[in-house]
N, C-alpha and C positions, 0 to 999 in steps of 0.2 A: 549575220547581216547587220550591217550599221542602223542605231536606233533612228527613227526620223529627227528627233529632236538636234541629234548632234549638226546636221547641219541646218537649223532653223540661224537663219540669219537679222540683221540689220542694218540693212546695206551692208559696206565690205567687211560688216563686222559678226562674227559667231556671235548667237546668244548663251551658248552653254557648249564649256570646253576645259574639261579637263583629263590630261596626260596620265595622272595615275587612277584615272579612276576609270574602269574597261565602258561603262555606260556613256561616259562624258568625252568617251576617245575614239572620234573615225581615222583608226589606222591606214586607210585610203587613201584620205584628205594629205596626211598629215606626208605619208610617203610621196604624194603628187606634188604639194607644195616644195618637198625636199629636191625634185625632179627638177621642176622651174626654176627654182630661186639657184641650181646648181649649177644650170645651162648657161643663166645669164649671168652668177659671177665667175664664170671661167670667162665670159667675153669680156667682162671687167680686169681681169688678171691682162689680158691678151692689150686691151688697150690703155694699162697702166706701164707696161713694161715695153710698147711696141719703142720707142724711144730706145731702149736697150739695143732693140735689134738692126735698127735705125742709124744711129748716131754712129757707133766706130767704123761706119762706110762713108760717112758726109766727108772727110777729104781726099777719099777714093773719087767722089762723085766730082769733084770741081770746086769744094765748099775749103775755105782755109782758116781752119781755127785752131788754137794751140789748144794743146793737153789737157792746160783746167779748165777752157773753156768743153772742150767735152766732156770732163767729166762732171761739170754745172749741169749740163743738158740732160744726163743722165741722173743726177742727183736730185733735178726738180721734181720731177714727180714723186719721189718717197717726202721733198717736204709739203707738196700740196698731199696727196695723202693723206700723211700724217693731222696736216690741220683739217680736212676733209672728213676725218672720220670720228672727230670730234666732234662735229655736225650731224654725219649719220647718225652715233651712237645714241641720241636720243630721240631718234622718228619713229622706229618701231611701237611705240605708246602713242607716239602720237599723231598718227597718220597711218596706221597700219602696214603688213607686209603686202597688201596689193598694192597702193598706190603707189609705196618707195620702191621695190621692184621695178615695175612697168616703168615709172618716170626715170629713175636710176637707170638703166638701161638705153631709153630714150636718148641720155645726157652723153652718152657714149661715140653717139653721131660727133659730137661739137671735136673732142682730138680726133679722130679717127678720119675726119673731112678735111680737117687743116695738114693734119701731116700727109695724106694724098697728095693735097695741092701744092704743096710747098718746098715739099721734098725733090721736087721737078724744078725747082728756079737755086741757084748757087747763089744769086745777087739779092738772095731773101735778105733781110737785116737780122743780125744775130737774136734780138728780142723779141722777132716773132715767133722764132723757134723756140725761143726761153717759155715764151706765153703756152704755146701749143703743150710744149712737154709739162708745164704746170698743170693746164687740161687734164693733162691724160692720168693726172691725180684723182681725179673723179671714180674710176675704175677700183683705184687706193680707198678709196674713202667708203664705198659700198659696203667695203668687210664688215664693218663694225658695224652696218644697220644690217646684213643679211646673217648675220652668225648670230646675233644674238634674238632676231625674227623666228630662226628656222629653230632655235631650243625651248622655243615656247610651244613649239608642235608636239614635243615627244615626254617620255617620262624619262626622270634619272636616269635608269638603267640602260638607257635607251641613246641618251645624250651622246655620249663616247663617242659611237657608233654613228652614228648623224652627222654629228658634227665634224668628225672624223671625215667621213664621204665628202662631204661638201667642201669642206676646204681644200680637203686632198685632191679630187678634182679640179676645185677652183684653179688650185695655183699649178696645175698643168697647165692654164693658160699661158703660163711665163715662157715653157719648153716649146708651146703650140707655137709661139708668135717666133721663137727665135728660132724653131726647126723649121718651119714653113716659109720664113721671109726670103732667104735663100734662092726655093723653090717656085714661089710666087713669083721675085722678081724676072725669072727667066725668060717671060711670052707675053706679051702686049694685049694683056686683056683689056687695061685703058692705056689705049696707044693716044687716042686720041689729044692726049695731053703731053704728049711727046715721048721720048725715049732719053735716059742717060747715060754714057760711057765710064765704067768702073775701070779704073788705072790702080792694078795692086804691082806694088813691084815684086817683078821677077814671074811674072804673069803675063801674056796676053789682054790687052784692053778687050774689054766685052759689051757691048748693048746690053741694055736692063732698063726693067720698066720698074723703079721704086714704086711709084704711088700705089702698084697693086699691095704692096705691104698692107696696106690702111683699106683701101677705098675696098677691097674683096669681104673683109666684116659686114659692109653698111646694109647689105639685103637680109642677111641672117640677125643683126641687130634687131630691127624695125619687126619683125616674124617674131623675138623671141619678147620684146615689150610687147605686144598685141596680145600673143601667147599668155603671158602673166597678166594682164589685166584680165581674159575671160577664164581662167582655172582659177589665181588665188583668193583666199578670204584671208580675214587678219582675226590675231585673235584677242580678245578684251584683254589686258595688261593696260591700264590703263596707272599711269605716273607723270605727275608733272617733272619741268626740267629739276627743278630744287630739290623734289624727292626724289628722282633719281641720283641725285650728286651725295647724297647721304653716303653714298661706297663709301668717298674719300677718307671718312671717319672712323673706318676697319681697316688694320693694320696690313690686313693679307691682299688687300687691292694693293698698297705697293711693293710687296713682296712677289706677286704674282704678275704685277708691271713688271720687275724685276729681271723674273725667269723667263717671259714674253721675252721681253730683248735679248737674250741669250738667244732665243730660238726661232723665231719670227722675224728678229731685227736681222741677226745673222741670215739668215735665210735672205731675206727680202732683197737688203746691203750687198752680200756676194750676186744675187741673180742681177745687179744693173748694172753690178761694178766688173764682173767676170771679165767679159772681152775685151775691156780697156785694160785692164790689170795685166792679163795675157799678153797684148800686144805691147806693154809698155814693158815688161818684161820678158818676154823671149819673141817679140818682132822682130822682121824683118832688118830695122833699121835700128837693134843696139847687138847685130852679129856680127862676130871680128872671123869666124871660123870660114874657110871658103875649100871646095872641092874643085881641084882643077886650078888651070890657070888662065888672066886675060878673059878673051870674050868668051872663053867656055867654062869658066869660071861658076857657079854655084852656091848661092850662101845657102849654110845648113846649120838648120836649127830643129832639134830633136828626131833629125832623118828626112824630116820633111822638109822643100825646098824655100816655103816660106809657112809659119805658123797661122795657118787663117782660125781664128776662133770659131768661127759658125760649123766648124766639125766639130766641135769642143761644149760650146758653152749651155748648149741644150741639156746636155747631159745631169750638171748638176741639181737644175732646178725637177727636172724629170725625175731623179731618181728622189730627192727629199719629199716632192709630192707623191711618188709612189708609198715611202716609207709612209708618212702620214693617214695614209688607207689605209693599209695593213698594218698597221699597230695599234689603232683606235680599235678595235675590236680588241685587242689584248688591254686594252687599258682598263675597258667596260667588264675586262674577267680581272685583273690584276691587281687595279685602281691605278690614276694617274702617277704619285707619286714617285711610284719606285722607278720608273719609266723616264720621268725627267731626271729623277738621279743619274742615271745608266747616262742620259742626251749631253748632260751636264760634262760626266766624267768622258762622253766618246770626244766631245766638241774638245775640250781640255787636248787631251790624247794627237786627235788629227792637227790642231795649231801648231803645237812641239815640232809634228813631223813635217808641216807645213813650211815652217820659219828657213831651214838652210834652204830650203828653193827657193828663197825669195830674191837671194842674190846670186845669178846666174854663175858657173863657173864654165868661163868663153875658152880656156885652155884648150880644149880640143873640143874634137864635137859627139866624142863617147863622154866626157865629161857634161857636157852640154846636154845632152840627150837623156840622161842619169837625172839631172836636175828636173827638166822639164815633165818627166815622169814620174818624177815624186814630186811636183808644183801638183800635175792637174792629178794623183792618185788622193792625195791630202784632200784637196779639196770637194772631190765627189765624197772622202769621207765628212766632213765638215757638211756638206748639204743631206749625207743621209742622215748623221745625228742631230740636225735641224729640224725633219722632218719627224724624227720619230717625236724630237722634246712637245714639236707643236702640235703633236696630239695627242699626249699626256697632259700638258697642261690647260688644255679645255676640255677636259676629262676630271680634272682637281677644280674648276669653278663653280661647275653647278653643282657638285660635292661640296664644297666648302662654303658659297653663299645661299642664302635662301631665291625662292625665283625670282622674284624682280631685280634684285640686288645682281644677281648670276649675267642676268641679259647685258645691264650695265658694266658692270665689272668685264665682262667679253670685250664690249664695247670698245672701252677705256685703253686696257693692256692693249687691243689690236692695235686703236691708234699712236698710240706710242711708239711701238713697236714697229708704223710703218715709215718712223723715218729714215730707218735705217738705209734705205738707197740714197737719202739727202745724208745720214752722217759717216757714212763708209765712202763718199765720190770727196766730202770736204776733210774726211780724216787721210783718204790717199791722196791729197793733193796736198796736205800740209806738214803730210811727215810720210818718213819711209815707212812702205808695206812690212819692213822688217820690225818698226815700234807699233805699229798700227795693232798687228798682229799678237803682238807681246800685250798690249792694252787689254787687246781682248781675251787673251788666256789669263788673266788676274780676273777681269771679267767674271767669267765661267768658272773659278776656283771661290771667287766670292757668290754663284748662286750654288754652287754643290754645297757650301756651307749651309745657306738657308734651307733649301731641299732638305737638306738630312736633319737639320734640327727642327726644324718648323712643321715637316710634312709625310717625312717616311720613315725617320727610327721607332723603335719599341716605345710607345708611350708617347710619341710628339703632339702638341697641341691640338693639329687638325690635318689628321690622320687622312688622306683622299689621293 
């Protein structure tokens, strides 16, 4: 039975708490906190990336905007993110994990209400949409103050394994929001703010109620901030911002920035950019292959009569967040390192195989079909060695810095790491999939270097 002491508190704050010490540790506490702060950045996940699921139907819906401007829309949330969690990564000391929680959560309402609303009018002006999907970076930004909260609960050994859960979860939110939107849109649960007509070609026009995408989170939002205000406590880590920016003065915070963007960037970048990428290469509207003739005619693209992503794009974020669960347990027995090697050399491996689908071959449509089978094969491979790299290398942090250092340093690399939806929507819109692609497999050949010298061979510096 837990000592009384351990939960004597200070207001939201523990008076005695420590992880490796069995006296100074309510394993209770520490797994409930784990529970709450996991529920709510999965609704984080869900409304950072709801934009994703969102945006490649806006000129289905009546909305007319070219290419890059969707792929801005899609892009903005990894760069609010990205600066968003530059902001979180230092609350945790100082404001503790119940109030940033609870409030974090709260903040969720704000995109989650606008893209409801707005998602229902075509005559919206493009910068409100711009505004809303920056919003919805807030969701982005949480990571970095809820991962590095939730590793002050646990000890070392322990870390892997936690940390591991909770992200892996978390970022099922990406797969929730784009396997669900689909399914949401189908039934007029807020009718009351109208219905819209989806026009895909070679399809049937359909009624659909978008707002439910967004407006069906806001009761479970409000439930799970409430939730965290009466279960969490915070715990004493107490560091000003200056002393926390000390990392930057340790070489292996940007080495492990480094291996973050291999595996979290990649990760983050392919789930916003997925179903643009798809549809701009093997859509409906760049197929020359047709079955039949005249009005009975059929454009065919990989067997299927038009390629809709939302059978698709779920998939990859779904399985890298599975990987990420189940290999944080191997890390906390194996140690991070050898783990991102492996993420390093698979990510490497799936690009090579990735690159000749990037330019479709329209010659027939057994050709066609070939390609588009090794596009989306590559790529589920690409998001499971994402998954596994990002839970080896928060398995290598609180190994290789001391605690405080560890919480920031989480921090740091997430945020960095989460522009990757802003620089994978601006690197595919400024150059071909097929250099993009190549970019990043030098990439990945430049963090297998560091991995193996810095962190996993016989003898390396710092061994985790």
């Amino acid at each position: 039975m837990s000592s009384p002491t351990k939960l004597e508190t200070n207001g939201d704050w523990l008076v005695s708490w420590d992880p490796e010490d069995e006296t100074k540790w309510d394993k209770r506490l520490a797994w409930n906190t784990l529970t709450v702060t996991t529920v709510s950045l999965t609704l984080c996940f869900v409304a950072w990336f709801l934009p994703s699921a969102i945006v490649p139907k806006l000129n289905a819906l009546g909305y007319s905007f070219t290419h890059n401007q969707l792929f801005l829309l899609t892009s903005m949330p990894g760069l609010s993110g990205g600066l968003l969690r530059l902001v979180w990564m230092v609350l945790p000391p100082k404001i503790g994990s119940r109030k940033m929680v609870a409030l974090t959560t709260l903040l969720l309402l704000l995109p989650m209400l606008g893209w409801g609303f707005e998602v229902t009018n075509p005559d919206v002006p493009y910068w409100r949409l711009l505004a809303l999907a920056f919003l919805a970076g807030i969701g982005g930004g949480a990571f970095s103050g809820f991962m590095p909260s939730t590793s002050f609960f646990f000890p070392k050994a322990k870390q892997g394994t936690a940390l591991g859960i909770q992200a892996g979860i978390g970022n099922f939110g990406v797969s929730l929001v784009q396997l669900l939107t689909p399914w949401l849109i189908g039934f007029g649960l807020f009718g009351f703010l109208g219905s819209q007509t989806l026009t895909v070609p070679s399809m049937e026009p359909r009624t659909v109620w978008y707002q439910n995408a967004a407006l069906v989170y806001i009761p479970l939002i409000i439930v799970v901030a409430v939730w965290a205000w009466i279960v969490l406590r915070s715990v004493p880590i107490k560091a000003s911002v200056r002393q926390q920016f000390d990392i930057f003065r340790n070489q292996d915070t940007w080495w492990m920035t480094l291996l973050y963007i291999m595996t979290f960037g990649t990760f983050s970048g392919l789930s916003a950019q997925f179903a643009l990428l798809m549809i701009n290469l093997y859509g409906a509207g760049n197929a020359d292959i047709v079955q039949g003739t005249g009005a009975d005619a059929v454009v065919l693209i990989a067997g299927y009569a038009v390629v809709d992503p939302v059978k698709f794009v779920f998939l990859g974020p779904l399985i890298s967040a599975g990987a990420r669960v189940a290999f944080s347990p191997l890390t906390d027995r194996m140690g991070g390192a050898i783990w991102t090697l492996i993420s390093g050399i698979g990510i490497l491996g799936s690009i090579i195989f990735t690159i000749p689908a990037l330019t479709p071959d329209v010659s027939s449509a057994e050709a066609l079909r070939g390609d588009f089978n090794q596009f989306l094969w590559g790529m589920l491979l690409i998001f499971l060695f994402t998954g596994i790299g990002n839970a080896s290398t928060f398995k290598q942090m609180p190994m290789i810095f001391e605690k405080r250092q560890a919480g920031g340093v989480i921090g740091w690399t997430a945020a960095i790491a989460a522009f990757g939806p802003f620089l994978f929507g601006v690197g595919l819109t400024l150059m071909s999939a097929t250099t993009f692609y190549i970019i990043g497999a030098a990439w990945a050949v430049m963090c297998i270097a560091i991995t193996w010298w810095r962190y996993a061979r016989p003898g390396a510096p710092k061994p985790s």
